[in-house]
C-alpha positions as semicolon CSV with decimal commas, in nm:
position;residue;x (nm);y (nm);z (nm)
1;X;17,579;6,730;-7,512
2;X;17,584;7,108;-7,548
3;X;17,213;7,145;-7,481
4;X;17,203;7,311;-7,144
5;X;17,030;7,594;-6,952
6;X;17,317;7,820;-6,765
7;X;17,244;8,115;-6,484
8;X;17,250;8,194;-6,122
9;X;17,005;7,906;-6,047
10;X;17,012;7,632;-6,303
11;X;16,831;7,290;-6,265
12;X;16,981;6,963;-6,126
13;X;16,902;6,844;-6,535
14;X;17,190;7,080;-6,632
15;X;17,449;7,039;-6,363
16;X;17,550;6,677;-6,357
17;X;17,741;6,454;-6,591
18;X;17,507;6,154;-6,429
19;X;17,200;6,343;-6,575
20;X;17,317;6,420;-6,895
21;X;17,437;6,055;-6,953
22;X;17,050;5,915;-6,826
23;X;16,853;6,206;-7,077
24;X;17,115;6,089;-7,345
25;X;17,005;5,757;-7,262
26;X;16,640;5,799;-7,203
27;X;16,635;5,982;-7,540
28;X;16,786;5,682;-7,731
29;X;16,618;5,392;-7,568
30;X;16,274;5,513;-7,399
31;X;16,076;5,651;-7,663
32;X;15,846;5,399;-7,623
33;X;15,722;5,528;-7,324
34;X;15,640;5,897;-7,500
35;X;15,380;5,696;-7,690
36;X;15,231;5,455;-7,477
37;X;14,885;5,561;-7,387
38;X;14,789;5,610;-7,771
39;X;14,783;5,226;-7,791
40;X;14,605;5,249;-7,470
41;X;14,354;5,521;-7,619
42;X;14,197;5,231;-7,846
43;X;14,076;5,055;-7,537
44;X;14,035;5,297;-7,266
45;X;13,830;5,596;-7,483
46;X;13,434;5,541;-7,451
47;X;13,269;5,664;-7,815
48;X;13,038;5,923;-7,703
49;X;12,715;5,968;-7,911
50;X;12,657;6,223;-8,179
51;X;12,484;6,461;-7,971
52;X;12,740;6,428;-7,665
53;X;12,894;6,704;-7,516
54;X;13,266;6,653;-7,532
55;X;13,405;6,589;-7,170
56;X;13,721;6,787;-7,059
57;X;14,042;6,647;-6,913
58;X;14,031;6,602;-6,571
59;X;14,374;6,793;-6,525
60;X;14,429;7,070;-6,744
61;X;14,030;7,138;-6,789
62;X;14,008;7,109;-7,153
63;X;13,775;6,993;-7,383
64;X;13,957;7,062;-7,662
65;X;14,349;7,070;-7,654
66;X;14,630;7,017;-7,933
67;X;14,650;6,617;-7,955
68;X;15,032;6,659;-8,050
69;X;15,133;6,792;-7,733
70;X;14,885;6,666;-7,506
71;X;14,825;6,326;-7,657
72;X;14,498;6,160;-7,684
73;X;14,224;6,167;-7,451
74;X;14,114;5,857;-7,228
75;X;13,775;5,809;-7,101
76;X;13,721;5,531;-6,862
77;X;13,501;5,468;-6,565
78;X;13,358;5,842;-6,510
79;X;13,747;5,922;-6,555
80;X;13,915;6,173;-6,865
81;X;14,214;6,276;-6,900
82;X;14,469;6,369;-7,177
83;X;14,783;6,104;-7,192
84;X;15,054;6,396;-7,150
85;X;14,892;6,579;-6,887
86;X;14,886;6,232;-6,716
87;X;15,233;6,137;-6,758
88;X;15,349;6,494;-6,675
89;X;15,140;6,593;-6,387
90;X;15,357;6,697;-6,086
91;X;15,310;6,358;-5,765
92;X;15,065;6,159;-6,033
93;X;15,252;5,811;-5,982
94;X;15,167;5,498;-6,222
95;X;15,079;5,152;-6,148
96;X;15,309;4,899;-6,319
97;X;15,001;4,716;-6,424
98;X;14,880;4,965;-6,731
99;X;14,584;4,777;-6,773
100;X;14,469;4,940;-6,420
101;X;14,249;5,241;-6,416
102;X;14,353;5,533;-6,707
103;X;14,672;5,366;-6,835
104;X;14,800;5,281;-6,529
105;X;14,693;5,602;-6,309
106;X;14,439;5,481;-6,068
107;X;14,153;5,683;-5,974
108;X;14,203;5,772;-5,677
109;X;14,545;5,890;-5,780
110;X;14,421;6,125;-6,075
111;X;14,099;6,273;-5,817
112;X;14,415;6,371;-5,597
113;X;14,627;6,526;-5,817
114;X;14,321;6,725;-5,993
115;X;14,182;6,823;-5,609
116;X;14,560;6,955;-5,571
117;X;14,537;7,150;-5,868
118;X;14,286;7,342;-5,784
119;X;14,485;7,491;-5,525
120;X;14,766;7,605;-5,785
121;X;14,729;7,863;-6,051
122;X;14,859;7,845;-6,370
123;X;15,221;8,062;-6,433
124;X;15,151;8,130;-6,813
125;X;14,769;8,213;-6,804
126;X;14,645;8,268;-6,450
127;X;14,419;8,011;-6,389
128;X;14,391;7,764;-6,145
129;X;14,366;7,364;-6,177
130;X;14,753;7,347;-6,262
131;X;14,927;7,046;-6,248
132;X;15,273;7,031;-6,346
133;X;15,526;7,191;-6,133
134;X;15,875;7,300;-6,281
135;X;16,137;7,053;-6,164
136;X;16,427;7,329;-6,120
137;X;16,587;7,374;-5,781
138;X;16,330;7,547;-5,541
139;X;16,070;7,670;-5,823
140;X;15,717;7,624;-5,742
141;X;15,585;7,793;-6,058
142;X;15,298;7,555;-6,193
143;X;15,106;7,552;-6,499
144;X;14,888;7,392;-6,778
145;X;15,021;7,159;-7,019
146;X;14,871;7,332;-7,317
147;X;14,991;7,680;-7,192
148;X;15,316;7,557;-7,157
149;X;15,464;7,608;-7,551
150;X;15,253;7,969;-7,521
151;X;15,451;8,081;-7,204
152;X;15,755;7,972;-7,281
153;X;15,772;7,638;-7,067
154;X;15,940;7,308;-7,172
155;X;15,827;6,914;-7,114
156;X;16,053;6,671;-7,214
157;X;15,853;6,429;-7,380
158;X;16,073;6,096;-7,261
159;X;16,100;5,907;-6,919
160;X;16,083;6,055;-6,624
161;X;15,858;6,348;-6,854
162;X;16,042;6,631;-6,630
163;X;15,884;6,968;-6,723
164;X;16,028;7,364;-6,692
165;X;15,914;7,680;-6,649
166;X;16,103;8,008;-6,849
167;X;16,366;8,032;-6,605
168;X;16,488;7,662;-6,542
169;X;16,456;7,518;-6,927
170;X;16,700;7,385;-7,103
171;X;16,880;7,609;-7,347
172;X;17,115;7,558;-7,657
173;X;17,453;7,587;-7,556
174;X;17,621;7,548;-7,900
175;X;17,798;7,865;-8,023
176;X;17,610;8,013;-8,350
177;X;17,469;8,313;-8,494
178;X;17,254;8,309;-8,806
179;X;17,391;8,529;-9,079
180;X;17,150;8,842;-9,155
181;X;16,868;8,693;-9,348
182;X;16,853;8,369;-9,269
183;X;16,552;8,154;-9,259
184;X;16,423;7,869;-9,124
185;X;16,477;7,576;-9,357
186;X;16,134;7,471;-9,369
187;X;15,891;7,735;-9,394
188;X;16,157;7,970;-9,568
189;X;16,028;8,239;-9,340
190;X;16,279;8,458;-9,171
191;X;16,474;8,323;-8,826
192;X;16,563;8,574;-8,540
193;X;16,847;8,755;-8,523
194;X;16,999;8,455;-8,245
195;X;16,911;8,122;-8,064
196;X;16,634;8,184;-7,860
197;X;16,308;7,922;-7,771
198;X;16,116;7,996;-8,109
199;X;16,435;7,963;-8,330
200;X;16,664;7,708;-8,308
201;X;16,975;7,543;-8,438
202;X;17,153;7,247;-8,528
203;X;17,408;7,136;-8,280
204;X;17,609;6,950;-8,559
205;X;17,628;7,139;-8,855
206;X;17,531;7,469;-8,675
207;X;17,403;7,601;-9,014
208;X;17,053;7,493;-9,007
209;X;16,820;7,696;-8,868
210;X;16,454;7,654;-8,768
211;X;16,175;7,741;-8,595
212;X;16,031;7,546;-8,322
213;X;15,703;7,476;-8,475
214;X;15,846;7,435;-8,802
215;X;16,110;7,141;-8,662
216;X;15,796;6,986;-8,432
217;X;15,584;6,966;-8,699
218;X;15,812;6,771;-8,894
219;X;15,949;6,564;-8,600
220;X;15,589;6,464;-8,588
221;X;15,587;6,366;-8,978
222;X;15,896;6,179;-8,926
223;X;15,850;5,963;-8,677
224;X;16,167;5,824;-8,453
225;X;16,299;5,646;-8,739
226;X;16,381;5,936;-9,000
227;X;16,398;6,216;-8,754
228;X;16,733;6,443;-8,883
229;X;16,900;6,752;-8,921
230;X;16,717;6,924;-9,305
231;X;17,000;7,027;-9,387
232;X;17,310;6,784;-9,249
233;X;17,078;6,494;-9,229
234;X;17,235;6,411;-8,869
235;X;17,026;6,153;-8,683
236;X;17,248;6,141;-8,375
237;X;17,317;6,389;-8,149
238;X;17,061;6,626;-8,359
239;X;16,711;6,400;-8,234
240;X;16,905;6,387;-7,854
241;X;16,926;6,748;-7,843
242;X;16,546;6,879;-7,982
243;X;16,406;6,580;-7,768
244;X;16,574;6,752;-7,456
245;X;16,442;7,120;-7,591
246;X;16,103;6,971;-7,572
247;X;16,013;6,855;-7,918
248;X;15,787;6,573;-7,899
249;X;15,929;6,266;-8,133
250;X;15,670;6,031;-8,195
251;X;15,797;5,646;-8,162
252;X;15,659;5,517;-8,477
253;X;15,702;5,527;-8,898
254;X;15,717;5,828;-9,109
255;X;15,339;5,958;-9,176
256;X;15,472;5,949;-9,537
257;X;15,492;5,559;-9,509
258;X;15,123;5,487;-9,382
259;X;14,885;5,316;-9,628
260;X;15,157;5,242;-9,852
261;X;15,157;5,563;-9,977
262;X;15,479;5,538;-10,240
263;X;15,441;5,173;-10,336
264;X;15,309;5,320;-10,685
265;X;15,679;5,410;-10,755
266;X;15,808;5,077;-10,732
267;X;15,573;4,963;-10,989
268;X;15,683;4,867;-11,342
269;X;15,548;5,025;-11,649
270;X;15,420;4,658;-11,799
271;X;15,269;4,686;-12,169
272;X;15,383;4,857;-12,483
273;X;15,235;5,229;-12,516
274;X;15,241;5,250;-12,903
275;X;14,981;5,265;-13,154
276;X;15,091;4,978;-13,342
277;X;15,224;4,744;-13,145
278;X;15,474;4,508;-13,367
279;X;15,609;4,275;-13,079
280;X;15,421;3,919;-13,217
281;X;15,344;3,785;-12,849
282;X;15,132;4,135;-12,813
283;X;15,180;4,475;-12,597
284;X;15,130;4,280;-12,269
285;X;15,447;4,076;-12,337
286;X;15,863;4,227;-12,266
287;X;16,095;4,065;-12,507
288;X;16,404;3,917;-12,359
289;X;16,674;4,170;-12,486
290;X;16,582;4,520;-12,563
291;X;16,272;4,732;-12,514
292;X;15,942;4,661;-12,534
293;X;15,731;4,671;-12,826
């Protein structure tokens, strides 16, 4: 794979061939599950009224947080919570049935995990009421799921969701430098000077660089089904690797599809655009053999 974190304590994700294989897998067959509770967020969320004051997720504590990384938020039952910070929270188990409580999470399960929480404080900004615990070999460093892109943690949006703090996260392991001056491929704003977790590379071509906003925000766009490489177009081994980096691939169409939006080019010009119009059957009408009009 070539997408691995190496040091003096590295995490059972990077060590084994068995957990490279299942990632690989989970990364080509379970994005499904990434996805899940925004289906679910058309049932479960209660409309509040106009005048409402906007209720904050039970487990990271906020009102407002970055619906990209944190998915949408479900209210149900006295109950809120963001999908993400459900599916990544640290001993949070779900029911097979998802049609049971938030998604799956039962109550009682999600006034656990947030009672727990407020016993751990958050690595990245200080706080208590963290939930997610790094899943590297004896780390208990905890923290929020919307401080995690600001303090350098990873979540790995597919099944089993396994999150990382600084020390334990995944890192690029192909060999490339960008040549002085390079920038990213999609703002056109300069890269750093080497791979590091802001700017990253292609693992295939190894000559496209990016930034990791830049590449999530367009992994977002894209959708699962035209996710690739801007500048070798790879759609194999390119989607594995930024899925296991912690960019969150949407299961779904290109945005750029929705509504429709390009069925205007598949549309024929159909009448004659000239001011006399000499075709005897009138402008509406094509003739046979040549052009119209």
């Amino acid at each position: 794979m070539g997408c691995w974190a190496q040091g003096e304590r590295q995490c059972d994700l990077t060590t084994g061939g068995e957990d490279r294989e299942y990632l690989h897998l989970a990364a080509t067959t379970s994005l499904e599950d990434c996805d899940a509770g925004e289906t679910a967020a058309m049932s479960d969320s209660k409309q509040e009224g106009p005048g409402a004051r906007e209720p904050a997720c039970m487990l990271c504590r906020r009102a407002e947080a970055d619906p990209d990384m944190c998915g949408d938020k479900l209210q149900k039952g006295g109950l809120c919570a963001h999908v993400f910070c459900m599916l990544f929270a640290t001993l949070l188990f779900r029911q097979e049935n998802r049609k049971v409580g938030l998604m799956g999470f039962l109550p009682r399960d999600l006034q656990i995990a947030a009672c727990r929480a407020a016993q751990k404080r958050c690595c990245v900004c200080g706080q208590s009421g963290a939930t997610i615990m790094c899943t590297g070999p004896d780390c208990d460093r905890w923290f929020h799921l919307p401080c995690a892109k600001e303090g350098g943690c990873v979540n790995v949006y597919i099944t089993p969701f396994r999150s990382f703090c600084p020390e334990h996260r995944p890192e690029q392991m192909v060999e490339a430098t960008p040549e002085p001056d390079t920038v990213c491929l999609i703002c056109l704003e300069p890269v750093e000077d080497r791979k590091t977790f802001t700017t990253l590379v292609c693992p295939t071509c190894k000559r496209a660089w990016f930034h990791r906003d830049c590449i999530q925000g367009q992994a977002l766009c894209a959708g699962a089904f035209y996710f690739q490489c801007p500048l070798c177009r790879d759609s194999g081994e390119f989607p594995v690797e930024m899925l296991i980096l912690g960019i969150r691939l949407p299961f779904r169409d290109a945005t750029w599809e929705d509504n429709d939006a390009f069925a205007d080019l598949g549309v024929r010009h159909s009448q004659c655009n000239a001011r006399d119009c000499l075709y005897p059957r009138g402008r509406e009408e094509a003739e046979e053999r040549g052009h119209q009009g």
